[in-house]
mmCIF entry with sequence, helices, sheets and N, C-alpha, C, O atoms, coordinates in Angstrom:
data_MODEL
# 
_entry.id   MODEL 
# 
_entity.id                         1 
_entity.type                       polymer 
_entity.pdbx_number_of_molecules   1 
# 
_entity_poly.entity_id                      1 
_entity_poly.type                           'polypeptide(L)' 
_entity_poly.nstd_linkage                   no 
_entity_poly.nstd_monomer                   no 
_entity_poly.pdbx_seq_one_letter_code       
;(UNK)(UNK)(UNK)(UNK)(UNK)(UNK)(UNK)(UNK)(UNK)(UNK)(UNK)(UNK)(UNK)(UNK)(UNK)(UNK)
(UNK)(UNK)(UNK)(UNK)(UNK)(UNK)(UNK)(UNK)(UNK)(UNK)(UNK)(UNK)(UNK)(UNK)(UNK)(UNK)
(UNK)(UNK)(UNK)(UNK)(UNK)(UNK)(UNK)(UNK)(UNK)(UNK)(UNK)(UNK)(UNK)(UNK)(UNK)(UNK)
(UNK)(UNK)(UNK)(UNK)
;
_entity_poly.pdbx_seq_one_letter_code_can   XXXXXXXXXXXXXXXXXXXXXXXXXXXXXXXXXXXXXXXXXXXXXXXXXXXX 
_entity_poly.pdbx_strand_id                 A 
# 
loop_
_entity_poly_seq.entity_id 
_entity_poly_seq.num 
_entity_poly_seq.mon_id 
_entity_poly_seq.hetero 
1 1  UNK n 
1 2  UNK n 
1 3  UNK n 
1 4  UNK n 
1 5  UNK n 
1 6  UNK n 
1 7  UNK n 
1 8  UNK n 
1 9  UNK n 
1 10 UNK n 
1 11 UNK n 
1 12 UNK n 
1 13 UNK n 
1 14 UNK n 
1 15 UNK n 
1 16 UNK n 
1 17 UNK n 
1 18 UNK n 
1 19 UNK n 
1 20 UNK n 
1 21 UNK n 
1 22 UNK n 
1 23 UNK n 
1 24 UNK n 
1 25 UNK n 
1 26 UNK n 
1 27 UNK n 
1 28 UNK n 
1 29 UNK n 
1 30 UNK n 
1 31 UNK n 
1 32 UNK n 
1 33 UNK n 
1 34 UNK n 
1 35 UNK n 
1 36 UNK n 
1 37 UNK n 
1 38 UNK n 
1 39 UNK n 
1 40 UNK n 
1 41 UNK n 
1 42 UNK n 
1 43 UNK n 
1 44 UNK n 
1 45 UNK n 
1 46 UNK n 
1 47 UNK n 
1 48 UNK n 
1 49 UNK n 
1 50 UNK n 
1 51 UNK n 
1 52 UNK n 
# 
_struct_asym.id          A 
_struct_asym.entity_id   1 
# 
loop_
_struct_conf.conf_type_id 
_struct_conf.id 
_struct_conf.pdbx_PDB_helix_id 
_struct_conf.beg_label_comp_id 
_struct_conf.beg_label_asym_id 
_struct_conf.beg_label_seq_id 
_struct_conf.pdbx_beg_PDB_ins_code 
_struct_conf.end_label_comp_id 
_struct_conf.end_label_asym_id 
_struct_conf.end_label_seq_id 
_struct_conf.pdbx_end_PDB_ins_code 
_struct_conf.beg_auth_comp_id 
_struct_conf.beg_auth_asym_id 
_struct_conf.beg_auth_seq_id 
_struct_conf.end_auth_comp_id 
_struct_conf.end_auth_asym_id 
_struct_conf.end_auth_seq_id 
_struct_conf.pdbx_PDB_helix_class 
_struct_conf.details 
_struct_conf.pdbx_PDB_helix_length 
HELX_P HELX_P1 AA1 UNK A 16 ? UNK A 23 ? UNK A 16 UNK A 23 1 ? 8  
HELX_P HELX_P2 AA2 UNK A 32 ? UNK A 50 ? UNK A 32 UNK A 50 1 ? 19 
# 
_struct_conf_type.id          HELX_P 
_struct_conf_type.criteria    ? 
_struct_conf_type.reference   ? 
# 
loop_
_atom_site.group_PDB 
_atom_site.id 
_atom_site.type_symbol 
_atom_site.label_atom_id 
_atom_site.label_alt_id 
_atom_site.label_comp_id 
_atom_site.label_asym_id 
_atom_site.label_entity_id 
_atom_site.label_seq_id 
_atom_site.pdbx_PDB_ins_code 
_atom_site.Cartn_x 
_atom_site.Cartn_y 
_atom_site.Cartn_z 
_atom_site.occupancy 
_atom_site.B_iso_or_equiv 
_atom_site.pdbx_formal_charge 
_atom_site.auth_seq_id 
_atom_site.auth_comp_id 
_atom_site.auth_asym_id 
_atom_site.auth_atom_id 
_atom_site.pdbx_PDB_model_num 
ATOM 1   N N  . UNK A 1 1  ? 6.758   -10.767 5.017   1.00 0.00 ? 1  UNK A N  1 
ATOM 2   C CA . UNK A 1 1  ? 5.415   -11.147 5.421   1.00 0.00 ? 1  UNK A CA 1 
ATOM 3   C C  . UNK A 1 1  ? 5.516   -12.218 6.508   1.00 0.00 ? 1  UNK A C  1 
ATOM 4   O O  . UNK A 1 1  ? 6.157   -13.248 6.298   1.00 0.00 ? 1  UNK A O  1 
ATOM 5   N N  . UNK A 1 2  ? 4.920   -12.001 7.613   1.00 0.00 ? 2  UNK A N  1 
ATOM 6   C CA . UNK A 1 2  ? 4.764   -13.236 8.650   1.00 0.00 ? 2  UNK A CA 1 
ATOM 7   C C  . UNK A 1 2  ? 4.059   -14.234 8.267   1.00 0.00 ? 2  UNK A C  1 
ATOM 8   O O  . UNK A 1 2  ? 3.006   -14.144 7.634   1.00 0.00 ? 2  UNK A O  1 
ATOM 9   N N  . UNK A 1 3  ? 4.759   -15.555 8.736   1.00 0.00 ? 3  UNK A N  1 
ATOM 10  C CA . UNK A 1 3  ? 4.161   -17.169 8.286   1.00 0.00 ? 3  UNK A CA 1 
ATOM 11  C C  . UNK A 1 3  ? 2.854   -17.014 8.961   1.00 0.00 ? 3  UNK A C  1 
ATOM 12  O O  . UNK A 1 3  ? 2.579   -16.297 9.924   1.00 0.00 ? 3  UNK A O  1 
ATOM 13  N N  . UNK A 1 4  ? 2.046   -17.873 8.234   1.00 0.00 ? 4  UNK A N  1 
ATOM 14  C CA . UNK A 1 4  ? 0.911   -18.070 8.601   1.00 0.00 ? 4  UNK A CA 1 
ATOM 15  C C  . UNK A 1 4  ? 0.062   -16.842 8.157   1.00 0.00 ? 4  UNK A C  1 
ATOM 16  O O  . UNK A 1 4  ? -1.149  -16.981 8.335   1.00 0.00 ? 4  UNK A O  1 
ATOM 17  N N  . UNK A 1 5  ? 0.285   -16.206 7.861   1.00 0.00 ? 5  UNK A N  1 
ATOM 18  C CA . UNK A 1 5  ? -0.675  -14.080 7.197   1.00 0.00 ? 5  UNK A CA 1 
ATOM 19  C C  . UNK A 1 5  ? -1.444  -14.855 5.500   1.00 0.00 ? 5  UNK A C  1 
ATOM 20  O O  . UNK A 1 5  ? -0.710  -15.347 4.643   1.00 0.00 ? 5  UNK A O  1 
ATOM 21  N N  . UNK A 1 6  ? -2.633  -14.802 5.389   1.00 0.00 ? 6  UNK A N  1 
ATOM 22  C CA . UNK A 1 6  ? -3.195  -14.813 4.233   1.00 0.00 ? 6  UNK A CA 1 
ATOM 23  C C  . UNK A 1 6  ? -2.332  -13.968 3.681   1.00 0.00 ? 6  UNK A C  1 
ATOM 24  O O  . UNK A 1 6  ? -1.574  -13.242 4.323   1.00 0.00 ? 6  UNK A O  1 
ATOM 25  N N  . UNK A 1 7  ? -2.430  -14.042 2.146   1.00 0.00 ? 7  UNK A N  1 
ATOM 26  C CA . UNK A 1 7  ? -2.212  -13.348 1.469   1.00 0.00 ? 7  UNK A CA 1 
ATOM 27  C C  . UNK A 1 7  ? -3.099  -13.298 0.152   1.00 0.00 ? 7  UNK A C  1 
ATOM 28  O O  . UNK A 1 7  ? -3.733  -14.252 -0.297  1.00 0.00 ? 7  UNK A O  1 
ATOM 29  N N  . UNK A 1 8  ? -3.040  -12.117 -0.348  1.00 0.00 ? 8  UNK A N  1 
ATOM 30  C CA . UNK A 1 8  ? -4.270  -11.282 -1.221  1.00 0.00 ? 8  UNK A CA 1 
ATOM 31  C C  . UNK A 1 8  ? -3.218  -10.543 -2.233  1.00 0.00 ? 8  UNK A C  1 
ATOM 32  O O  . UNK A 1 8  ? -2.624  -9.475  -2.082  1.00 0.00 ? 8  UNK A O  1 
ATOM 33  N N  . UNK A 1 9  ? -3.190  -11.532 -3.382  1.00 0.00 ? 9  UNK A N  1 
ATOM 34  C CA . UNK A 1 9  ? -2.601  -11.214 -4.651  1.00 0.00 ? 9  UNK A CA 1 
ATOM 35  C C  . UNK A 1 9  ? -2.986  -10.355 -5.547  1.00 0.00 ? 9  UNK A C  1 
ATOM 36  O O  . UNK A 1 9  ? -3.670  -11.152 -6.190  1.00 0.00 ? 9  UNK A O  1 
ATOM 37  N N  . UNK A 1 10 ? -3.110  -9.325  -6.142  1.00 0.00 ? 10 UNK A N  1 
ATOM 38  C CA . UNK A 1 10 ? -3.486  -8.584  -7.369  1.00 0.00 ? 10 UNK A CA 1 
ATOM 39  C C  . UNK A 1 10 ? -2.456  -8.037  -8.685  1.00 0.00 ? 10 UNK A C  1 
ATOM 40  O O  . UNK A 1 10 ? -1.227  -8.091  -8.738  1.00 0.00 ? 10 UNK A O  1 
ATOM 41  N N  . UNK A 1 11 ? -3.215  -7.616  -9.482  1.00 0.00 ? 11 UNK A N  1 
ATOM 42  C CA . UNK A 1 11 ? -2.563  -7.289  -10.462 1.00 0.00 ? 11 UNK A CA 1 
ATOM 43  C C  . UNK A 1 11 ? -2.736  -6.076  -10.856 1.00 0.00 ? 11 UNK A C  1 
ATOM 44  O O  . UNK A 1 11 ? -3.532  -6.111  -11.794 1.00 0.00 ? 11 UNK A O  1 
ATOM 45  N N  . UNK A 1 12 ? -2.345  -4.803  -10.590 1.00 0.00 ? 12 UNK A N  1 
ATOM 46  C CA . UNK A 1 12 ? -2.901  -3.422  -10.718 1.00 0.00 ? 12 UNK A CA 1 
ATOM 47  C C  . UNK A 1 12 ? -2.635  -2.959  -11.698 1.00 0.00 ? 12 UNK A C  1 
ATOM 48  O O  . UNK A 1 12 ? -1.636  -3.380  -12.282 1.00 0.00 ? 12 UNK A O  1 
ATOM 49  N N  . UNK A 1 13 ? -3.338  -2.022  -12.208 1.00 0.00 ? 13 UNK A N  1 
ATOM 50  C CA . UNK A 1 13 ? -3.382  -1.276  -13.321 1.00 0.00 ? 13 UNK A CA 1 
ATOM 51  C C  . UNK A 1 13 ? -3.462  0.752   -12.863 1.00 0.00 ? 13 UNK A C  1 
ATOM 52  O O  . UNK A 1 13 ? -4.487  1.371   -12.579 1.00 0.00 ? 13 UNK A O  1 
ATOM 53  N N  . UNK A 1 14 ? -1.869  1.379   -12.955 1.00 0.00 ? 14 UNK A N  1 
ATOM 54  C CA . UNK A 1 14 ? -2.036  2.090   -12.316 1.00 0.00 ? 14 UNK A CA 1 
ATOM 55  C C  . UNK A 1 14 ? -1.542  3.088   -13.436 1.00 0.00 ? 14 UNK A C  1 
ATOM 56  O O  . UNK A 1 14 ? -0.801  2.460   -14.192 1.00 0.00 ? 14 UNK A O  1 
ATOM 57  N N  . UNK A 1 15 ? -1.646  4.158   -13.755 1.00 0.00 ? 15 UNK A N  1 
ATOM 58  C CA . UNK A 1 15 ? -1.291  5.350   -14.713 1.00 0.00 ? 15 UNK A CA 1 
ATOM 59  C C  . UNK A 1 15 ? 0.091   5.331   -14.376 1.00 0.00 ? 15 UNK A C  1 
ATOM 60  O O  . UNK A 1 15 ? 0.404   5.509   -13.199 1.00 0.00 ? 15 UNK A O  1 
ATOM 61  N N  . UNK A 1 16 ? 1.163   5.095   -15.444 1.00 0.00 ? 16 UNK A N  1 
ATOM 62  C CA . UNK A 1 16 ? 2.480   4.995   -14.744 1.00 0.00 ? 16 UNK A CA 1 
ATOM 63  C C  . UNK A 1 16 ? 2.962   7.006   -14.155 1.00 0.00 ? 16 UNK A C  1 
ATOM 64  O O  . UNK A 1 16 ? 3.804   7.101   -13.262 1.00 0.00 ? 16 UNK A O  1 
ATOM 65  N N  . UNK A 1 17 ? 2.539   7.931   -14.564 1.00 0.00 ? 17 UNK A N  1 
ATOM 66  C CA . UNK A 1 17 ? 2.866   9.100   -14.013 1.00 0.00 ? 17 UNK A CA 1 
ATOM 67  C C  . UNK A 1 17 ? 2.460   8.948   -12.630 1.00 0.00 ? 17 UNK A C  1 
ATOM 68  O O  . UNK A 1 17 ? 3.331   9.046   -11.766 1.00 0.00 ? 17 UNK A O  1 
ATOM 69  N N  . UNK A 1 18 ? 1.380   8.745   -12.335 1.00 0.00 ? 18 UNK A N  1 
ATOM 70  C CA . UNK A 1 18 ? 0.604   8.259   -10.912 1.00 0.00 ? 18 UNK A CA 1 
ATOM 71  C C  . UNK A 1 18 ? 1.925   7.082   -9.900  1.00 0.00 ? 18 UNK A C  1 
ATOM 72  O O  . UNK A 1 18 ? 2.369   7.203   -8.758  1.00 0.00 ? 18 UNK A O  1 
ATOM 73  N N  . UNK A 1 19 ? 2.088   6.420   -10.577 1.00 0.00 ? 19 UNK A N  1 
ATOM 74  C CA . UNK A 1 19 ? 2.432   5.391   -9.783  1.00 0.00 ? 19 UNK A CA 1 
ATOM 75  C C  . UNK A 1 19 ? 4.543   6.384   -9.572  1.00 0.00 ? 19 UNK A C  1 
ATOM 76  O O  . UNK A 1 19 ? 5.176   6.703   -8.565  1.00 0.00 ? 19 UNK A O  1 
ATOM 77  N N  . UNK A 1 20 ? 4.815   6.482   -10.834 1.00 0.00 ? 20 UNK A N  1 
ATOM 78  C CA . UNK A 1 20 ? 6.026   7.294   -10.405 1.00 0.00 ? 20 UNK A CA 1 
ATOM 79  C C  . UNK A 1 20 ? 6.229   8.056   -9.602  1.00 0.00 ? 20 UNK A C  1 
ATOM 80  O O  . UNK A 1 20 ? 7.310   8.038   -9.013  1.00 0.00 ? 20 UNK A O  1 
ATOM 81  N N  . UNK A 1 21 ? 5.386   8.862   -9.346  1.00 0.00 ? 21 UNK A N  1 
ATOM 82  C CA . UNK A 1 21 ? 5.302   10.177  -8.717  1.00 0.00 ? 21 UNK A CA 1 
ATOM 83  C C  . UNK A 1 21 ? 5.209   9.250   -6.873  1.00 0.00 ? 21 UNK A C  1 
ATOM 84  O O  . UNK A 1 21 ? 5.891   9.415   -5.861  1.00 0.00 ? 21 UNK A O  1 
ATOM 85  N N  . UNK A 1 22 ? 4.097   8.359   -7.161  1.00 0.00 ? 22 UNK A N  1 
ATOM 86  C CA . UNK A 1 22 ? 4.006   7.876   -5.589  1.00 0.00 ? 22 UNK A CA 1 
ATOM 87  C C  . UNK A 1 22 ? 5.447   7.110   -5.232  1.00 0.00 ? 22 UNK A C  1 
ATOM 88  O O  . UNK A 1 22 ? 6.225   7.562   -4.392  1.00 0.00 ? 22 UNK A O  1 
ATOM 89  N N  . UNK A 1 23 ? 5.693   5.885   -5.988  1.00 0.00 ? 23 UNK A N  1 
ATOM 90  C CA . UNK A 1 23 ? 7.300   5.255   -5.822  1.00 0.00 ? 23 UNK A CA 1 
ATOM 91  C C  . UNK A 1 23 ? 8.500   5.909   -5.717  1.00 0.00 ? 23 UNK A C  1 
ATOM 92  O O  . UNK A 1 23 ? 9.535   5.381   -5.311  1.00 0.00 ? 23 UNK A O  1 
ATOM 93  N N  . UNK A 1 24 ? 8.339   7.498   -6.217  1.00 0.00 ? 24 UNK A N  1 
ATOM 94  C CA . UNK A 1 24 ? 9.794   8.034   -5.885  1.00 0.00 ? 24 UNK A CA 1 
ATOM 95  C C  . UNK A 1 24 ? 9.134   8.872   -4.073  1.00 0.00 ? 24 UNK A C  1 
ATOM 96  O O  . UNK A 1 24 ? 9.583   9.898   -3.562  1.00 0.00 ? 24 UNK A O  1 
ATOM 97  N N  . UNK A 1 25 ? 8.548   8.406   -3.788  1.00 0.00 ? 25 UNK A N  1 
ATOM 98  C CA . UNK A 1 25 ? 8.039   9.602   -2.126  1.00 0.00 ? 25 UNK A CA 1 
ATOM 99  C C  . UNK A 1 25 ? 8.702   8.093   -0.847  1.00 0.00 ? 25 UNK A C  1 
ATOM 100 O O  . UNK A 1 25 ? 8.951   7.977   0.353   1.00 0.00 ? 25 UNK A O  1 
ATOM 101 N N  . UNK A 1 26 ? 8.723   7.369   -1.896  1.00 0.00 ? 26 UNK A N  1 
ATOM 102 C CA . UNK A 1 26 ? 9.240   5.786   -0.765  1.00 0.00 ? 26 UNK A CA 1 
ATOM 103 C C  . UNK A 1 26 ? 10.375  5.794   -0.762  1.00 0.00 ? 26 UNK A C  1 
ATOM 104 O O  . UNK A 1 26 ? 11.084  5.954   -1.755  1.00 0.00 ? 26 UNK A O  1 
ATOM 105 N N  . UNK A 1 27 ? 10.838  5.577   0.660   1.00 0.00 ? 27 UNK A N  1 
ATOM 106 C CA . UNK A 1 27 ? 12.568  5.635   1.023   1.00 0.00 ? 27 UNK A CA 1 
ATOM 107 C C  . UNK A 1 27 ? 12.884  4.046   0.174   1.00 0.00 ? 27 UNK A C  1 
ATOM 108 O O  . UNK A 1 27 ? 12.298  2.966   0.107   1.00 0.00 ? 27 UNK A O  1 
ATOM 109 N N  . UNK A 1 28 ? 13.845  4.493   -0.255  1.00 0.00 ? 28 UNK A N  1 
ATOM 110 C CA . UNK A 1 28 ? 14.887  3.240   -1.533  1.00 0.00 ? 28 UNK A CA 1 
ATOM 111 C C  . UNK A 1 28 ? 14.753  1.778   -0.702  1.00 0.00 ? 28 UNK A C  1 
ATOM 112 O O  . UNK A 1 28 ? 14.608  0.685   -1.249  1.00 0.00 ? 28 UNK A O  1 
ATOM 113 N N  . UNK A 1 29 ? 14.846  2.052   0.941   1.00 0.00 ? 29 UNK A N  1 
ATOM 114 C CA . UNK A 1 29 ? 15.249  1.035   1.947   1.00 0.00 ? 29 UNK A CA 1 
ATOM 115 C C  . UNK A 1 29 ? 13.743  0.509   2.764   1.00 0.00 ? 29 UNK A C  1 
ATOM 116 O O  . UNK A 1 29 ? 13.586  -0.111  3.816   1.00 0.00 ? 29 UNK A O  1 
ATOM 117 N N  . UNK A 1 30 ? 12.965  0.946   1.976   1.00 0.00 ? 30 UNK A N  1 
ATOM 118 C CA . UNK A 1 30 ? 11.421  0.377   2.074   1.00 0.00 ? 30 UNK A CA 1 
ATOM 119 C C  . UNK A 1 30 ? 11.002  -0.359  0.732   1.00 0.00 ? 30 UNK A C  1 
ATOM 120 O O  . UNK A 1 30 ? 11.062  0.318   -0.295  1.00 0.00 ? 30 UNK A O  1 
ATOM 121 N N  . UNK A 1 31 ? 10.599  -1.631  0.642   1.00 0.00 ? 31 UNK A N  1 
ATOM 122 C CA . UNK A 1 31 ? 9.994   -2.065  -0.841  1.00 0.00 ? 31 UNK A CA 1 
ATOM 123 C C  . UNK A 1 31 ? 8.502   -1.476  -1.177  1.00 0.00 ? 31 UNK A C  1 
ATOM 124 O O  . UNK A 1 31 ? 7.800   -1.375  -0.171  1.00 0.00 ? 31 UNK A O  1 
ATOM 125 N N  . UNK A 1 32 ? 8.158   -1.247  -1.864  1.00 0.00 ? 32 UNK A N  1 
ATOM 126 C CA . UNK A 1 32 ? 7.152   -0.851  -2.828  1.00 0.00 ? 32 UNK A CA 1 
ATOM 127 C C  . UNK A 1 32 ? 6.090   -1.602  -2.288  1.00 0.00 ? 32 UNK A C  1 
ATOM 128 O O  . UNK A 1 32 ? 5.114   -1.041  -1.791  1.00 0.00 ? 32 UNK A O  1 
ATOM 129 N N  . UNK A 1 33 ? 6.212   -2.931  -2.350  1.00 0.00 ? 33 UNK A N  1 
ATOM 130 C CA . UNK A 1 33 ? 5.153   -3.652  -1.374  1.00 0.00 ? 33 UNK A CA 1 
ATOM 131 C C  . UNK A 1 33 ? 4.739   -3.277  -0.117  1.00 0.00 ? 33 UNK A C  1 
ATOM 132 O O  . UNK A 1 33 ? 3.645   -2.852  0.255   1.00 0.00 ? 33 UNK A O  1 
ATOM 133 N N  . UNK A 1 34 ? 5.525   -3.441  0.351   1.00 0.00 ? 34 UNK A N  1 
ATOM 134 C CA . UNK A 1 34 ? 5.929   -2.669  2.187   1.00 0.00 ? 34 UNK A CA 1 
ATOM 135 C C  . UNK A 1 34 ? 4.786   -1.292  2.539   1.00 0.00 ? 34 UNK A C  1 
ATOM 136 O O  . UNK A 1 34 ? 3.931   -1.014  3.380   1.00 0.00 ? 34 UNK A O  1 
ATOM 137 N N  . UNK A 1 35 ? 5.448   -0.642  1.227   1.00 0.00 ? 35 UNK A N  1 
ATOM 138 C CA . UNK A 1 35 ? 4.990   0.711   1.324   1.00 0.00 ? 35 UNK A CA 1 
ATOM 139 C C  . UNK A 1 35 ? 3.187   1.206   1.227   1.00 0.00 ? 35 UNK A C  1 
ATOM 140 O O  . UNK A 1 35 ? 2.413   1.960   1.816   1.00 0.00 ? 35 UNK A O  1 
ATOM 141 N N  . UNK A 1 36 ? 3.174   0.080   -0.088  1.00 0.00 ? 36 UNK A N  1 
ATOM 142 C CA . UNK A 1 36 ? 1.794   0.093   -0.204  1.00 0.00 ? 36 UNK A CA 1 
ATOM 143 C C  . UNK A 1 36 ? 1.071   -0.383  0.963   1.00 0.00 ? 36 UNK A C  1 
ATOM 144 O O  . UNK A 1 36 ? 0.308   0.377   1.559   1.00 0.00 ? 36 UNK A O  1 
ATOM 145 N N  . UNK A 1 37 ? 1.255   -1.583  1.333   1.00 0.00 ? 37 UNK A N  1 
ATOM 146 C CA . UNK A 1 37 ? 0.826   -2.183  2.465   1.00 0.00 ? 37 UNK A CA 1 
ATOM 147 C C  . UNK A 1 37 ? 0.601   -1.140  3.587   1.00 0.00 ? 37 UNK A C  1 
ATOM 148 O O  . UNK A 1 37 ? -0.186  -1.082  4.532   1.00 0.00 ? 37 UNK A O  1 
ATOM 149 N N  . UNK A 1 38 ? 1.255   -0.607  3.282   1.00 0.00 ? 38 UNK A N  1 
ATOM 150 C CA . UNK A 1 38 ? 0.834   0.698   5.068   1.00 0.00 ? 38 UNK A CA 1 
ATOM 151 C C  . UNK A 1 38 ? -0.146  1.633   4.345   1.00 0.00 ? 38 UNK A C  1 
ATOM 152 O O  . UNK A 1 38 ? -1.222  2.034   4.788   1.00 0.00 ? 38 UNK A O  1 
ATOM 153 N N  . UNK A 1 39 ? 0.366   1.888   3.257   1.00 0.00 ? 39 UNK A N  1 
ATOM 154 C CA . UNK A 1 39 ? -0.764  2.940   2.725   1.00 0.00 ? 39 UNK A CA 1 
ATOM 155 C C  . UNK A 1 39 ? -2.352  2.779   2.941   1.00 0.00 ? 39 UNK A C  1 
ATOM 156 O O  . UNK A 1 39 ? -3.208  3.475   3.486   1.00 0.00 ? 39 UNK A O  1 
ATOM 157 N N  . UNK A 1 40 ? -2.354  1.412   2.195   1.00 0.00 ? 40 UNK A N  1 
ATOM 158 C CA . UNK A 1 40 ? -3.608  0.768   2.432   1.00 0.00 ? 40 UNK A CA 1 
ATOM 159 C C  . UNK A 1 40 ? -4.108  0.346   3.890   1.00 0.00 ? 40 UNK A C  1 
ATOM 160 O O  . UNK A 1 40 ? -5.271  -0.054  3.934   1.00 0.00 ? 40 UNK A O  1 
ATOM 161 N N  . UNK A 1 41 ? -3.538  0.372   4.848   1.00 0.00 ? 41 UNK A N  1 
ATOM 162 C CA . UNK A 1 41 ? -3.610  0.130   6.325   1.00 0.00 ? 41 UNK A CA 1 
ATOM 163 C C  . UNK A 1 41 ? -4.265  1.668   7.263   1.00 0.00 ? 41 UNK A C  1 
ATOM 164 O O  . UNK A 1 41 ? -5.109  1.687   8.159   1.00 0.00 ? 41 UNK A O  1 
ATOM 165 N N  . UNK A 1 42 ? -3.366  3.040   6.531   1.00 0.00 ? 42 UNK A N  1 
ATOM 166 C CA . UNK A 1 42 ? -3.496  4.032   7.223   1.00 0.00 ? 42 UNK A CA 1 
ATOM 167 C C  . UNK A 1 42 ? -4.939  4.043   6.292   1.00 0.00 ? 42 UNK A C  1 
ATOM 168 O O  . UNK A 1 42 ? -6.031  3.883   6.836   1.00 0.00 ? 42 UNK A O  1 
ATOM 169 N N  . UNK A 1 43 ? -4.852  4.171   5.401   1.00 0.00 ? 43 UNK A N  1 
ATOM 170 C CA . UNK A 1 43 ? -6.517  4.484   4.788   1.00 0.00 ? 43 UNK A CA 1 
ATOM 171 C C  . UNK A 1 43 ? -7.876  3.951   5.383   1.00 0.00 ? 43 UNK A C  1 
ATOM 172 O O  . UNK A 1 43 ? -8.864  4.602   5.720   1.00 0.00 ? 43 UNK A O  1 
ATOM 173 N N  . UNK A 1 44 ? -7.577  2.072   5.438   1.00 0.00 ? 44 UNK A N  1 
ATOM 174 C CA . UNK A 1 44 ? -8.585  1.441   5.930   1.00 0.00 ? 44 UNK A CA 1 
ATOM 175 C C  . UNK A 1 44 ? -9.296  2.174   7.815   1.00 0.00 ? 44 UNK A C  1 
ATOM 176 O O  . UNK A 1 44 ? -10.387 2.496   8.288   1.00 0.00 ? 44 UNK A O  1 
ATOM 177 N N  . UNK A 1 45 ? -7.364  2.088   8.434   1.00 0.00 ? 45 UNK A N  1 
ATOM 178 C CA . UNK A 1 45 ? -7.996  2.760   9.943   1.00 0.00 ? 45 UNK A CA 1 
ATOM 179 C C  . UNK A 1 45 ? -8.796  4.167   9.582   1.00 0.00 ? 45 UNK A C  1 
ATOM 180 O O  . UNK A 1 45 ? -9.720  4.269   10.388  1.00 0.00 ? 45 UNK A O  1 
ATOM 181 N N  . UNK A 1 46 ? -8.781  5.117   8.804   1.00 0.00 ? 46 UNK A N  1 
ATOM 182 C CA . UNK A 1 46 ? -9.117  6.358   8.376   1.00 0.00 ? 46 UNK A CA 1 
ATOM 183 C C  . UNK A 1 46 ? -10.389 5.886   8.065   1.00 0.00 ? 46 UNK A C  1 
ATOM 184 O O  . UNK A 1 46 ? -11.077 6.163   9.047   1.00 0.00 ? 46 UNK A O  1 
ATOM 185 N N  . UNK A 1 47 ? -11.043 5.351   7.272   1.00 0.00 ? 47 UNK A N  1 
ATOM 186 C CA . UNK A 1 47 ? -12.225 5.121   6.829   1.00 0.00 ? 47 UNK A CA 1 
ATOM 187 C C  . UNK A 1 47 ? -12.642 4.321   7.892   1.00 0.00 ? 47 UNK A C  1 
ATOM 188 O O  . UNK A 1 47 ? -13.870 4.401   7.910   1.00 0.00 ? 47 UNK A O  1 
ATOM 189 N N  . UNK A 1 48 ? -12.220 3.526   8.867   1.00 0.00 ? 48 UNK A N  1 
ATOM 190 C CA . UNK A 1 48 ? -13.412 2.585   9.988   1.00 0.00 ? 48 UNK A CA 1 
ATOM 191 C C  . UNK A 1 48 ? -13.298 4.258   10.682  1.00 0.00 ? 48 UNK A C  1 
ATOM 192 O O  . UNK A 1 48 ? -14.179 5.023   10.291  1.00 0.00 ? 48 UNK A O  1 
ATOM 193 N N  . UNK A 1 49 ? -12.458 4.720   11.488  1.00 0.00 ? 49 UNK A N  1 
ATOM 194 C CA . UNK A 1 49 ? -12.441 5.820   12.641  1.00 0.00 ? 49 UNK A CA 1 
ATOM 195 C C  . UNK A 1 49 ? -13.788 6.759   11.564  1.00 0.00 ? 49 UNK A C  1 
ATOM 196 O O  . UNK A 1 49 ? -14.761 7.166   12.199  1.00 0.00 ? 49 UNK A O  1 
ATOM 197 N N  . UNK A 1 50 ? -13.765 6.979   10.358  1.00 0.00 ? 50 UNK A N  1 
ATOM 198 C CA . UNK A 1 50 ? -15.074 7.885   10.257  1.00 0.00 ? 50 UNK A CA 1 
ATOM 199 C C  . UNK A 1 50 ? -16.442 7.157   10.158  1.00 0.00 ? 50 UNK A C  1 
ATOM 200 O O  . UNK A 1 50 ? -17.522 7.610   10.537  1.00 0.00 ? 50 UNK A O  1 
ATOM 201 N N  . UNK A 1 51 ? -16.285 6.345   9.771   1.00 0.00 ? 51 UNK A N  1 
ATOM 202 C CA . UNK A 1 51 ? -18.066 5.362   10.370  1.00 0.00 ? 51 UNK A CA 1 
ATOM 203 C C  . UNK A 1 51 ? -18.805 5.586   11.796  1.00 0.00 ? 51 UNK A C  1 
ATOM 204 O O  . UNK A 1 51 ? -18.294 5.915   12.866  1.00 0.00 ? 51 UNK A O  1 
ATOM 205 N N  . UNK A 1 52 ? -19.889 5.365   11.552  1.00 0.00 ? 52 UNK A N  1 
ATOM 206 C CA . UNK A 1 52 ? -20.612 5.665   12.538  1.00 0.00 ? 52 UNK A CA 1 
ATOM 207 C C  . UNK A 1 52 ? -20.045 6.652   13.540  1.00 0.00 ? 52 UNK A C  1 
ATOM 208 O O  . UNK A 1 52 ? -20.707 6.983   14.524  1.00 0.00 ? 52 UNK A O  1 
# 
């Protein structure tokens, strides 16, 4: 994470079949954090690009 970046802590509650199935599609040499973090990035640009 770059110095100075807020950061936005949670505690998730995810169906572990759900969450397995997504954590084994992530290369070993990407962290789980990392990974999510883009996930949630490609989604957010996906949802502004369909507004208005």
């Amino acid at each position: 994470m770059e110095k100075g970046v807020k950061v936005k802590k949670f505690l998730l509650e995810i169906p572990e079949e759900i969450w397995n199935k997504w954590k084994n599609t992530v290369p070993r040499s990407i962290s789980l954090n990392k990974a999510l973090i883009e996930l949630l990035k490609k989604k957010g640009e996906k949802d502004e690009s369909q507004k208005g």
